[in-house]
MARBA-3410 file (N, C-alpha, C, O; in Angstrom, 1 decimal):
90
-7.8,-36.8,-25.0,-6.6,-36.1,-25.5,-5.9,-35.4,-24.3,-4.7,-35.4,-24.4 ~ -6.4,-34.8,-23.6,-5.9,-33.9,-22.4,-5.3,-34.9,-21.5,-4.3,-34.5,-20.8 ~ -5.8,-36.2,-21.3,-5.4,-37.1,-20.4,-3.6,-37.6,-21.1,-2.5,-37.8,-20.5 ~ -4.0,-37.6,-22.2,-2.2,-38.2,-22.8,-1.6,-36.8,-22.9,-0.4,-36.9,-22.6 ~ -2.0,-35.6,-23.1,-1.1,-34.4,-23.0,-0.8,-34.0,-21.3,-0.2,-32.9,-21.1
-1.2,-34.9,-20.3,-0.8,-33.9,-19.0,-2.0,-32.6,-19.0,-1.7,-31.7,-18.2 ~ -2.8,-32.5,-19.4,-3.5,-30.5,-19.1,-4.1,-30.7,-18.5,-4.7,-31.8,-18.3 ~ -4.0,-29.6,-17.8,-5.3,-29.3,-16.7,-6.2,-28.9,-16.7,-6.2,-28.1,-17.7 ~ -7.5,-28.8,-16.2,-8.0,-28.3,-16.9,-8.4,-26.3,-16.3,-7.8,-25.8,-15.4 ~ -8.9,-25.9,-16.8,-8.8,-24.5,-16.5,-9.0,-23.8,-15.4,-8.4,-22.7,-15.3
-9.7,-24.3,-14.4,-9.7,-24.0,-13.0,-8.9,-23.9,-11.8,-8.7,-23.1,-10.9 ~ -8.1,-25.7,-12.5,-7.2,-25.9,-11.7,-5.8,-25.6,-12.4,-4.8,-26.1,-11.8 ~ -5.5,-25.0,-13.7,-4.5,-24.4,-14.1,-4.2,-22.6,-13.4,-3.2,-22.0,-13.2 ~ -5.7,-22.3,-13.2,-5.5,-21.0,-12.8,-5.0,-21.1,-11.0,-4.3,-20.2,-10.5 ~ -5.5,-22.1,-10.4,-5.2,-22.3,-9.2,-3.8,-22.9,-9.2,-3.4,-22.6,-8.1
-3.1,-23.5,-9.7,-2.1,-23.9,-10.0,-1.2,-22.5,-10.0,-0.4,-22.4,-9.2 ~ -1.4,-21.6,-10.9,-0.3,-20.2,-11.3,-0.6,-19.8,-10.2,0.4,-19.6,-9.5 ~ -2.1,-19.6,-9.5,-2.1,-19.0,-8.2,-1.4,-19.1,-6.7,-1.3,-18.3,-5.8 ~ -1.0,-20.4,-6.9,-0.1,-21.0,-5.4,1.5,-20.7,-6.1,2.4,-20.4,-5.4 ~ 1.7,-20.8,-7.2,3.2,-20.3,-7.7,3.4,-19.1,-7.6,4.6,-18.7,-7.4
2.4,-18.1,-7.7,2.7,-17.1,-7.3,2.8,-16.8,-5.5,3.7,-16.1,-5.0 ~ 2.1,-17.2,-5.1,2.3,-17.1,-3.4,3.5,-18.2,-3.2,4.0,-18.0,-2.1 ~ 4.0,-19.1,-3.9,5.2,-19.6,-3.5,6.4,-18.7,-3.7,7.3,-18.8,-2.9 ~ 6.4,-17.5,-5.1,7.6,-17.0,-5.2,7.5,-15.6,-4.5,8.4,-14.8,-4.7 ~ 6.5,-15.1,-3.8,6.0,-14.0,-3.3,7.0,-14.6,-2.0,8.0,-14.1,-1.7
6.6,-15.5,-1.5,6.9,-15.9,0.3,8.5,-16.4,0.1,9.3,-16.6,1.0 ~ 8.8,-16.4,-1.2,10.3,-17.2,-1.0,11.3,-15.6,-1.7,12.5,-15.6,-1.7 ~ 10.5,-14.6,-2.0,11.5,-13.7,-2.6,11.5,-13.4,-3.8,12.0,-12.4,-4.2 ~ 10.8,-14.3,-4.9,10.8,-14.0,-6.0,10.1,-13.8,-7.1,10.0,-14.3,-8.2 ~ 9.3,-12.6,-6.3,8.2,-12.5,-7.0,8.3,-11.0,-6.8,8.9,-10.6,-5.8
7.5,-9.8,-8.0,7.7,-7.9,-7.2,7.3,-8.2,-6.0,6.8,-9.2,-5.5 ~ 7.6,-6.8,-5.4,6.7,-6.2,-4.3,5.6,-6.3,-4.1,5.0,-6.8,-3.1 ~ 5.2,-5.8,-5.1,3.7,-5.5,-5.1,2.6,-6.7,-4.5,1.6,-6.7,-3.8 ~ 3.6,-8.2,-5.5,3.0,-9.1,-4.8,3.1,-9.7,-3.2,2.2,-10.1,-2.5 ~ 4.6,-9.4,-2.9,4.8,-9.7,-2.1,4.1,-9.4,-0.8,3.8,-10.2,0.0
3.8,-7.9,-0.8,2.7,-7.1,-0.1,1.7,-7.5,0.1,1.1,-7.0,1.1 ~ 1.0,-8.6,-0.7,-0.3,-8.8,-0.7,-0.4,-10.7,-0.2,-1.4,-11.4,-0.4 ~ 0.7,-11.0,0.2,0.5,-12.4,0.9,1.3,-12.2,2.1,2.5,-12.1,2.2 ~ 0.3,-12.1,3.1,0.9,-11.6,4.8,0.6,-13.4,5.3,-0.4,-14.1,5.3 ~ 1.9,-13.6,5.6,1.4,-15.1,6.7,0.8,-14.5,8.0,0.9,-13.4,8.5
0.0,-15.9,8.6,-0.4,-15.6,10.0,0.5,-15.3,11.2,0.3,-14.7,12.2 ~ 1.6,-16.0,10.6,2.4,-16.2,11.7,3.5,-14.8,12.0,4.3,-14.7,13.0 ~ 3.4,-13.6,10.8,4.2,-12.4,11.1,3.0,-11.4,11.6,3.0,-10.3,11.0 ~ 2.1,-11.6,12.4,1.2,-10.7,12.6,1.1,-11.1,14.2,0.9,-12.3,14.5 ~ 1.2,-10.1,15.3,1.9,-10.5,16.3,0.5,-11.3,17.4,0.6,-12.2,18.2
-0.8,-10.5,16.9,-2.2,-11.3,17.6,-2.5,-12.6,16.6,-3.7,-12.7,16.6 ~ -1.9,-13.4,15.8,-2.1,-14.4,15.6,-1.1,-15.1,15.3,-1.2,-16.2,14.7 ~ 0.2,-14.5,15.9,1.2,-15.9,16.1,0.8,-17.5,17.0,1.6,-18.4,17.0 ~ -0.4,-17.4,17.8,-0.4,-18.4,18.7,-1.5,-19.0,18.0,-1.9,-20.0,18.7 ~ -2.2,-18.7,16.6,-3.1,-19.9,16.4,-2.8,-20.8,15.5,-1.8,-20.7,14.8
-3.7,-21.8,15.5,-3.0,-23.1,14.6,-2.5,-22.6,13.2,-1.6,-23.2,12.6 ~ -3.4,-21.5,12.7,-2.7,-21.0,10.9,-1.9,-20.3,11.1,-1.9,-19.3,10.4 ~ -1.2,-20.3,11.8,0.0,-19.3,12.1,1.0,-20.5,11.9,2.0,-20.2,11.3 ~ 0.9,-21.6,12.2,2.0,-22.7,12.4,1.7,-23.6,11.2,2.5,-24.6,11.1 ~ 0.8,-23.5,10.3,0.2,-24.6,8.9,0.4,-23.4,8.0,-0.5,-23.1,7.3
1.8,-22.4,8.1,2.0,-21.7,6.8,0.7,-20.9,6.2,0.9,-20.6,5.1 ~ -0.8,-20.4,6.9,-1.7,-20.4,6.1,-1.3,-18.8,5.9,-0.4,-18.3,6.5 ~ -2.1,-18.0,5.0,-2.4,-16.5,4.4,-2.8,-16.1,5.4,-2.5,-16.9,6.4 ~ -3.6,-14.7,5.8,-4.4,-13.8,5.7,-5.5,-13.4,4.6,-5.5,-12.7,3.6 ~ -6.4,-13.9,5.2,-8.0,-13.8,4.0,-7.7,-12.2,4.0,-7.1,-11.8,5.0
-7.9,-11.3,3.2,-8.8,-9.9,3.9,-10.3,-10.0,3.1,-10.9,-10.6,2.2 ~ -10.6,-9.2,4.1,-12.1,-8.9,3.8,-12.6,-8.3,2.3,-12.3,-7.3,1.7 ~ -13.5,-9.1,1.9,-13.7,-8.0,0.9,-15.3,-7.4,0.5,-16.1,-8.3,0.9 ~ -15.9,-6.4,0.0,-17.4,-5.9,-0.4,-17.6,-6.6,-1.4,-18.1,-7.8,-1.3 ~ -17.5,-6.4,-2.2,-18.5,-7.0,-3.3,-17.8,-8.6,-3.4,-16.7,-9.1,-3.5
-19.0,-9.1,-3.1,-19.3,-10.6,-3.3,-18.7,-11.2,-5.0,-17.9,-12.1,-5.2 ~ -19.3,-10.4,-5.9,-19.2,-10.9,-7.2,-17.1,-10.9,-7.9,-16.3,-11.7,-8.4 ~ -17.4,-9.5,-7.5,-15.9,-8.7,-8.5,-15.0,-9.0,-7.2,-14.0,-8.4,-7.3 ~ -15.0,-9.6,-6.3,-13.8,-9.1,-4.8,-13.4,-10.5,-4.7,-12.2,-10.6,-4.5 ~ -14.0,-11.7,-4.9,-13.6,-12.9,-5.0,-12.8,-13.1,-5.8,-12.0,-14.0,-5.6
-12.8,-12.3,-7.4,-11.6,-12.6,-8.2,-10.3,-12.0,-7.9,-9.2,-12.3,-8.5 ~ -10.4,-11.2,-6.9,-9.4,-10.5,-6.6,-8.2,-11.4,-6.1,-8.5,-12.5,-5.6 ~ -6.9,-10.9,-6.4,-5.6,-11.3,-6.4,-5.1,-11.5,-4.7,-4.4,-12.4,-4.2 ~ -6.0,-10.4,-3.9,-5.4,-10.4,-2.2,-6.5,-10.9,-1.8,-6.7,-11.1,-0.6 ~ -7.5,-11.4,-2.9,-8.5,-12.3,-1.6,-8.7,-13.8,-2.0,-9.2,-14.6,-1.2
-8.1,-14.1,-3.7,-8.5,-15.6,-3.9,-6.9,-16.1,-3.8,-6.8,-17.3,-3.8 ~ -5.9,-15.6,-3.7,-4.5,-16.6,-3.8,-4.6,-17.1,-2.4,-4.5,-18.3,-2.2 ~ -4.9,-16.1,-1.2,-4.9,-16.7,-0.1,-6.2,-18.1,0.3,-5.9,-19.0,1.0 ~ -7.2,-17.8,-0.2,-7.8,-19.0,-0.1,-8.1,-19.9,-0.8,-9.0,-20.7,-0.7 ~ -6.7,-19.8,-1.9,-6.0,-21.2,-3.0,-5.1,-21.8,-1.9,-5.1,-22.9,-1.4
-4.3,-20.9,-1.9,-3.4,-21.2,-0.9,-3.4,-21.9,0.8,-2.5,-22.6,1.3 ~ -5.0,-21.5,1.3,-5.0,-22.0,2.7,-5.5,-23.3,2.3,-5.2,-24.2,3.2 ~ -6.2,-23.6,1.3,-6.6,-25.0,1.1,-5.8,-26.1,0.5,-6.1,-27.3,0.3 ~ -4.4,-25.3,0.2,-3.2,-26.7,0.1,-3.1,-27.5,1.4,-3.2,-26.9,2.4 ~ -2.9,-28.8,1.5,-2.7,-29.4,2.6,-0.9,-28.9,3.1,-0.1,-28.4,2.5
-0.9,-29.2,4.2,0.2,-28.4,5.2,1.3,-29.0,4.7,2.1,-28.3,5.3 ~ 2.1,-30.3,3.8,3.2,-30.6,3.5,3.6,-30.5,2.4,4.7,-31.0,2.0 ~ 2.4,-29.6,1.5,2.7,-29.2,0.1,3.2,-27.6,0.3,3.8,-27.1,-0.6 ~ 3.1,-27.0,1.3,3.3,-25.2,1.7,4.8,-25.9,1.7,5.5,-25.5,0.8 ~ 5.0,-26.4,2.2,6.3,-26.7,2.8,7.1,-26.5,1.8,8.3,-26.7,1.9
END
């Protein structure tokens, strides 16, 4: 039934809103708030010269708790995001 309706299924529907959101964050249309929280490599002036600076990727930041910091919004969009292949960022 899911296959004749188009759905996704839940993991990759949540990773799906997750790259729409870092798409309208990076393009303008998304709050502040978000916007704040997806830094490309390439506006940070000690990592304009590496390769994720030039493949559109995030900024991981760091985070403590292993469990609760993974779900987090500034640490899992960016590593939804760095694992798009480089002509879908585009």
């Amino acid at each position: 039934m899911c296959a004749e309706l188009h759905w996704l299924r839940v993991t990759d529907r949540i990773n799906y809103k997750l790259c729409l959101l870092v798409y309208k964050a990076l393009h303008g249309f998304a709050p502040d708030y978000l916007s704040e929280l997806c830094i490309l490599a390439s506006s940070v002036n000690y990592r304009s010269h590496l390769r994720s600076a030039h493949q559109a990727d995030l900024i991981v930041l760091r985070i403590r708790l292993v469990r609760y910091g993974q779900r987090a919004f500034a640490y899992a969009t960016p590593c939804v995001w760095n694992s798009l292949p480089t002509d879908l960022k585009d």
